[in-house]
C-alpha positions in Angstrom: 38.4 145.3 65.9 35.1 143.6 66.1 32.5 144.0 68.9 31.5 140.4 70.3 28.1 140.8 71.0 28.3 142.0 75.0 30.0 145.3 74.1 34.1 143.8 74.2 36.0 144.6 71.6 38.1 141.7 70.3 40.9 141.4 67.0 39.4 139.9 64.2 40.9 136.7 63.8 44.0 136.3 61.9 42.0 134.2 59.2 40.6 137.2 58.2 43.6 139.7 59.4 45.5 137.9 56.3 42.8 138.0 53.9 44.7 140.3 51.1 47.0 136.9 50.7 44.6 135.4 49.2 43.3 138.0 47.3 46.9 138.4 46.5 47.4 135.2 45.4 43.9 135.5 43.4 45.2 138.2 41.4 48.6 136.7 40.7 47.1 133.4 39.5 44.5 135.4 37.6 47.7 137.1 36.1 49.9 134.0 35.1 47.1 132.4 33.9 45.9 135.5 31.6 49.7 136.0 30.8 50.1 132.2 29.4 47.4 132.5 27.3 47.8 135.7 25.6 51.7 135.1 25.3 51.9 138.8 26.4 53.1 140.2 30.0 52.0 143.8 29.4 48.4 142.6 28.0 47.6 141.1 30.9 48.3 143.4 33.2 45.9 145.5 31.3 43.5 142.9 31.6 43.9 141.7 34.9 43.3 145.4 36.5 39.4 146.2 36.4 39.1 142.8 37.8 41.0 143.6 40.7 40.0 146.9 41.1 36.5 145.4 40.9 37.6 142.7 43.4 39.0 145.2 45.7 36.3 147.2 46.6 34.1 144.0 46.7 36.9 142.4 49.1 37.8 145.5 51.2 35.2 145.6 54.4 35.7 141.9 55.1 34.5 141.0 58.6 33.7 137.8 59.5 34.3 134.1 58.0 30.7 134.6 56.2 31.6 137.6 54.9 35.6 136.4 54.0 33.7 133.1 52.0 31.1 135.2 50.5 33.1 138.3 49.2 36.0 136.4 48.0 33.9 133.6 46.2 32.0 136.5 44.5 35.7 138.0 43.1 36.4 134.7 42.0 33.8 134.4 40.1 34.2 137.4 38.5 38.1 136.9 38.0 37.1 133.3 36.3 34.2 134.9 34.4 36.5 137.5 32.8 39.5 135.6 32.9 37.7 132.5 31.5 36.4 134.6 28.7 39.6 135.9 27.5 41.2 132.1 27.4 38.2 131.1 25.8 38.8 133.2 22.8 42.4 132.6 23.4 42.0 128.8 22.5 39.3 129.7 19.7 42.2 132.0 17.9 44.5 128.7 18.1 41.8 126.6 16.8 41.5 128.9 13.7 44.8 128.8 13.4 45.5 125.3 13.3 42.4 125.1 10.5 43.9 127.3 8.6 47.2 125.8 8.6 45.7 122.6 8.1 44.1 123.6 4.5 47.0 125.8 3.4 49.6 123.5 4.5 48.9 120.1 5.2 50.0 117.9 1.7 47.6 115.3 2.8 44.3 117.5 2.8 45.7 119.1 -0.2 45.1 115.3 -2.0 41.7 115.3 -0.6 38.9 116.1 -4.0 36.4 118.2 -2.3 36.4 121.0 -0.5 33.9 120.0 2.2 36.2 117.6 2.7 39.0 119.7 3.6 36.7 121.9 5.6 35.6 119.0 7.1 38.8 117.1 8.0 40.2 120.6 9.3 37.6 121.5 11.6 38.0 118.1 13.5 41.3 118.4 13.8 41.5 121.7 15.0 38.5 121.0 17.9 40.6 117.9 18.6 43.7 120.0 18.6 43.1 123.4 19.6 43.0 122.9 23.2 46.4 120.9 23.6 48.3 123.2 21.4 47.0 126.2 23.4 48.3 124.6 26.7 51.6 123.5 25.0 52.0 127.3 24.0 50.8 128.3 27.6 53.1 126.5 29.5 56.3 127.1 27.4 55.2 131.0 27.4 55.4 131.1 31.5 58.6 128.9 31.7 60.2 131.6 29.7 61.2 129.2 26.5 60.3 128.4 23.3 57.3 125.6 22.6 59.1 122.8 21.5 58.1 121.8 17.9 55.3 119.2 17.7 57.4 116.5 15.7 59.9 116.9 18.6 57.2 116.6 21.6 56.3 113.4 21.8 53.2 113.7 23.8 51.9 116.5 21.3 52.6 114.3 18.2 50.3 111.1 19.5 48.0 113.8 20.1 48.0 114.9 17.0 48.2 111.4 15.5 45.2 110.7 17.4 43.3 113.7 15.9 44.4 112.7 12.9 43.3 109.3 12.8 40.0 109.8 14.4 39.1 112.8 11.8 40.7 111.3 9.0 38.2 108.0 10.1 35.0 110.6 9.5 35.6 111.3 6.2 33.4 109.3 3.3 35.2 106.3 1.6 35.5 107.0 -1.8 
């Protein structure tokens, strides 16, 4: 209950009565989002908790629309801040691992003479590629099925003919 200013007491409003939905909903997307990216339920449950333990106590004496805006903005900047970190190295990890693929696998880069060239071609195409993979991966991983196989994803192989192209167009003629 609230004190209006001339000593009555009146309910908070039911903006703010509800306010653990959206913290609620903060956490669950937090969660998904977490989940998608690590490919791993458990990990980021693990990883999602301080943040909303954090968020919790920073949440928990809401009083007011100011205060609702203010507290809740500050956990979501901390949930993105954390949250955003972990995806961050999330997509890195898929980048290397699309290099890497790319100059132990790929026949094409196998042909190319030198090795900066490979290291060259690779890194493009893993900056160009590391992002769409990592949502590909995401998105199958929280719809509970496999990624589909880039030659069989259309949209994923003229992005990676694109990638292709434009690296493969940075190389030196020889």
């Amino acid at each position: 209950m609230e004190n209006d200013g001339a000593g009555v007491v009146v309910p908070p409003s039911s903006a703010i009565r509800g306010h653990w939905l959206a913290f609620f909903a903060l956490v669950v997307v937090a969660y998904v989002v977490t989940a998608a990216f690590h490919e791993d339920w458990a990990s980021a449950f693990g990883l999602v908790t301080v943040p909303t333990v954090v968020g919790y106590f920073i949440v928990r004496r809401v009083s007011g629309l100011c205060s609702f805006a203010t507290r809740y903005a500050a956990f979501a900047v901390l949930l993105c801040m954390l949250i955003g970190g972990d995806v961050g190295r999330a997509v890195a990890k898929t980048g290397d691992d699309v290099r890497g693929g790319c100059i132990d696998n790929n026949q094409w880069v196998a042909q190319l003479a030198r090795a900066e060239d490979k290291q060259s071609f690779c890194t493009c195409l893993a900056d160009k590629m590391k992002w769409p993979t990592a949502r590909t991966v995401a998105a199958a991983f929280i719809t509970f099925r496999e990624p589909t196989p880039m030659q069989d994803d259309p949209v994923m192989t003229a992005v990676a003919t694109d990638a292709f192209k434009q690296c493969a167009a940075l190389l030196p003629r020889s």
